[in-house]
C-alpha positions as CSV (number, residue, x, y, z in Angstrom):
1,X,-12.4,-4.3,-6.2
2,X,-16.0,-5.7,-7.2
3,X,-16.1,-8.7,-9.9
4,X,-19.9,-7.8,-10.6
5,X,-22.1,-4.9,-9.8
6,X,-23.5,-4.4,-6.9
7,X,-27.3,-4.0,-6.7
8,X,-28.6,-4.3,-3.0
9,X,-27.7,-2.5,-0.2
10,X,-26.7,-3.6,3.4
11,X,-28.9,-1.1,5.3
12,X,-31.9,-0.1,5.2
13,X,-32.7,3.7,3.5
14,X,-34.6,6.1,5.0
15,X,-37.5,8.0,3.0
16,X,-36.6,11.1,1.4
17,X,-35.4,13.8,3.6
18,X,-37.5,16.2,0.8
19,X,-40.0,14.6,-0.2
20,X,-40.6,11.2,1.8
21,X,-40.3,9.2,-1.0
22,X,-38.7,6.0,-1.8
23,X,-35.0,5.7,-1.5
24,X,-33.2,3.4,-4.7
25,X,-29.4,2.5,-4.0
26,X,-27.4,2.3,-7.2
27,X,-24.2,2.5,-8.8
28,X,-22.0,2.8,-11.5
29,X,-21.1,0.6,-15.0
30,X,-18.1,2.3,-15.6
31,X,-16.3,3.0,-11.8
32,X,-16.3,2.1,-8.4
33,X,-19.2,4.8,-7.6
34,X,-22.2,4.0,-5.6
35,X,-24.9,6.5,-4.6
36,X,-28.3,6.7,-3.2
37,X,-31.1,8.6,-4.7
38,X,-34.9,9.1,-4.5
39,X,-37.3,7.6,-7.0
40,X,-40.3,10.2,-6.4
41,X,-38.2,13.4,-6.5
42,X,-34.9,12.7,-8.1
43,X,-32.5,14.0,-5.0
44,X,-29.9,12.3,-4.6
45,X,-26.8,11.8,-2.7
46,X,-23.1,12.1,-3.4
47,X,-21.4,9.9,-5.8
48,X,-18.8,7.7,-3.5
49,X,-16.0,6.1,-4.7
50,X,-16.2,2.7,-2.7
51,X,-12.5,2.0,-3.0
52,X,-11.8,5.2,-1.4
53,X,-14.9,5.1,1.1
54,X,-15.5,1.2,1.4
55,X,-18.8,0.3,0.6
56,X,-22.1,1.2,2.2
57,X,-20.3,4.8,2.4
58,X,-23.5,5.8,-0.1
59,X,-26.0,4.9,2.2
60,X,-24.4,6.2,5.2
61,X,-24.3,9.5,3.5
62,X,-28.2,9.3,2.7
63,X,-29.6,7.9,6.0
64,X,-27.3,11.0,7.7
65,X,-29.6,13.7,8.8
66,X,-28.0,16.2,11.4
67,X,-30.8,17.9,12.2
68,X,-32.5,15.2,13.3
69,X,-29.8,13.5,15.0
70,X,-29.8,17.1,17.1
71,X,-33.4,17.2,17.5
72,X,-32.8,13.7,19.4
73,X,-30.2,15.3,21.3
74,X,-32.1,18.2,22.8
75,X,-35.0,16.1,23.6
76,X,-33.0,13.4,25.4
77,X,-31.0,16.7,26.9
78,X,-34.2,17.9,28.1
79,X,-35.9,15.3,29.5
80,X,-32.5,14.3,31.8
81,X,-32.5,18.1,33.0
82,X,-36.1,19.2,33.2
83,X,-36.4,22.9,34.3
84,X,-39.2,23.7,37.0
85,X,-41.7,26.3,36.1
């Protein structure tokens, strides 16, 4: 799919969900593989297969955080329906 590797990604990464460290996109030399991982700590995210995934599906993967996105939720959830006390 790619003619050369690809080096920069389209989004911007969020810090570490561990450690709050820097967030390095990268991929692979010898597959369509791209994944996301964290120069302070070494986490990283899953290995995607762009040609199965598209690319970008790396980063999505990293800058997904569910409990956050719930946190939002509630808070938003709350303020709409405050209780009286």
């Amino acid at each position: 799919m790619l003619g050369a590797r690809v080096t920069e990604c389209a989004t911007a990464l969020k810090p570490c969900p561990f450690c709050g460290g820097t967030a390095d996109y990268d991929n692979s030399d010898n597959g369509p593989y791209e994944w996301v991982s964290c120069s302070e700590c070494g986490a990283r995210g899953p290995a995607m297969n762009y040609n199965e995934h598209g690319l970008g599906a790396a980063e999505k993967m990293w800058n997904r955080r569910p409990l956050e996105s719930a946190a939002v939720h509630a808070v938003a959830e709350a303020l709409q329906h405050p209780t009286s006390g």
